[in-house]
N, C-alpha and C positions, 0 to 999 in steps of 0.2 A: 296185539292189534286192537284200536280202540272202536267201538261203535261207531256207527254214522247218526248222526245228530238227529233228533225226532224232530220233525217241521210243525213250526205251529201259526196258524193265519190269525191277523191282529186286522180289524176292520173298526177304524173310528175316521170321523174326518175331523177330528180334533188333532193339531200335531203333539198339543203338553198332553191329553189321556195316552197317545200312542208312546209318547215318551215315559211317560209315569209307569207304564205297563212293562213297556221295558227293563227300567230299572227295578222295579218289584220282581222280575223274573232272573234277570242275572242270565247267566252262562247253563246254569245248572240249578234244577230246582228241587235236587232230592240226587241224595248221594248213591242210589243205587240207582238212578235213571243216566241214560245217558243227555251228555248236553245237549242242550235245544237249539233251534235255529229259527229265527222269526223273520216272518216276514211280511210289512204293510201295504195296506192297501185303506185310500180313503173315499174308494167312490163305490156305488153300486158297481156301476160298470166295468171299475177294476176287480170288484171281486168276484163277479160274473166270468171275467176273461182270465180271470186268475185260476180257478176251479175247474172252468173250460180246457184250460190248457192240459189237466192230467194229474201235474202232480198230486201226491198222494201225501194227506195232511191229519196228522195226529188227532191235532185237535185245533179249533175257531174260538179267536175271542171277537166278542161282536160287541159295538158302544149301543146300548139301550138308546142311546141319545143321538145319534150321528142323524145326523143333518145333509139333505134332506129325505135323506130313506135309512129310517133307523135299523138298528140291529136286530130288534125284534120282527118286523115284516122280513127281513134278510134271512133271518134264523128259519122261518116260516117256511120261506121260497127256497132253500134249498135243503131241507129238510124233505121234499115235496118233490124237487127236481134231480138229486144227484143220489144215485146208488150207494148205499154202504155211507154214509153220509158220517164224515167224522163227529164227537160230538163238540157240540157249541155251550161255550161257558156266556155268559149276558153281564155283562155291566150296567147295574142300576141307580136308579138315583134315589128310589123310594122301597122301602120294602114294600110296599104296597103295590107296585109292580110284576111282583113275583108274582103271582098268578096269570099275568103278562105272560110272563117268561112260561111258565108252565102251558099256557096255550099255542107259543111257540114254539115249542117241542124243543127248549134247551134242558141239558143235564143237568145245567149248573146255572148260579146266581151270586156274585162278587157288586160287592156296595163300590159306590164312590165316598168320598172320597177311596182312591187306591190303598188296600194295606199292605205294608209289603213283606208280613209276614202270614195272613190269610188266604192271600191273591197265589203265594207261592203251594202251599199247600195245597190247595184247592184242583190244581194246575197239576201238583204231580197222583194226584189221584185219578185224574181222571186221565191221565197220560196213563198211567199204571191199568186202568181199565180196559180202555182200549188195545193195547198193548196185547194184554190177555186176550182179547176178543181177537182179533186179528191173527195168534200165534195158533 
């Protein structure tokens, strides 16, 4: 019997970063995790009613940059608003950001351009984290 796929929320309102991210993550990001399953959203309001609804989500990728409510106030507000709050990885445009993200209260930090050999990595760490934390 194979596992059920770990969910993971992608928040840009950019369609090429939400694509990019995609194709950096593939099906599977570490051969001892199970496959993932993503799913987007590019508005506030969709990720508000998105997280509203219940499901229960491994982990958030949020664009530093999304337009017009970036990922960082996002990461913020429900960091603040939702129990048990999966963690949030930040897509940046500047290292100098990351302290941004750290006042944010995200786990993680992934440069643009996408890599898609770091972005994946990154991703199943903190899959792997959580994971534990939950079990």
């Amino acid at each position: 019997m194979s596992e059920a796929p770990v969910k993971v929320l992608l928040f840009s309102d950019d369609r090429i970063v939400r694509e990019s991210v995609r194709l950096a993550l593939g099906r599977k990001v570490a051969s001892d995790l199970p496959e993932i399953e993503v799913s987007e959203v590019a508005t506030q309001g969709a990720l508000l009613r998105t997280l509203d609804a219940g499901t229960q989500y491994t982990l958030m990728i949020f664009d530093g940059n999304a337009q017009p409510s970036g990922g960082f106030g996002m990461a913020y507000q429900v960091k603040d608003e939702y129990v048990d709050c999966p963690p949030v990885l930040l897509l940046v445009s500047r290292e100098a950001d990351a302290w941004l993200a750290t006042w944010a209260r995200a786990e993680a930090v992934a440069p643009f351009p996408i890599d898609p050999v770091t972005l994946p990595q990154q991703v199943a760490n903190l899959i792997r984290a959580r994971l534990a934390q939950v079990a």
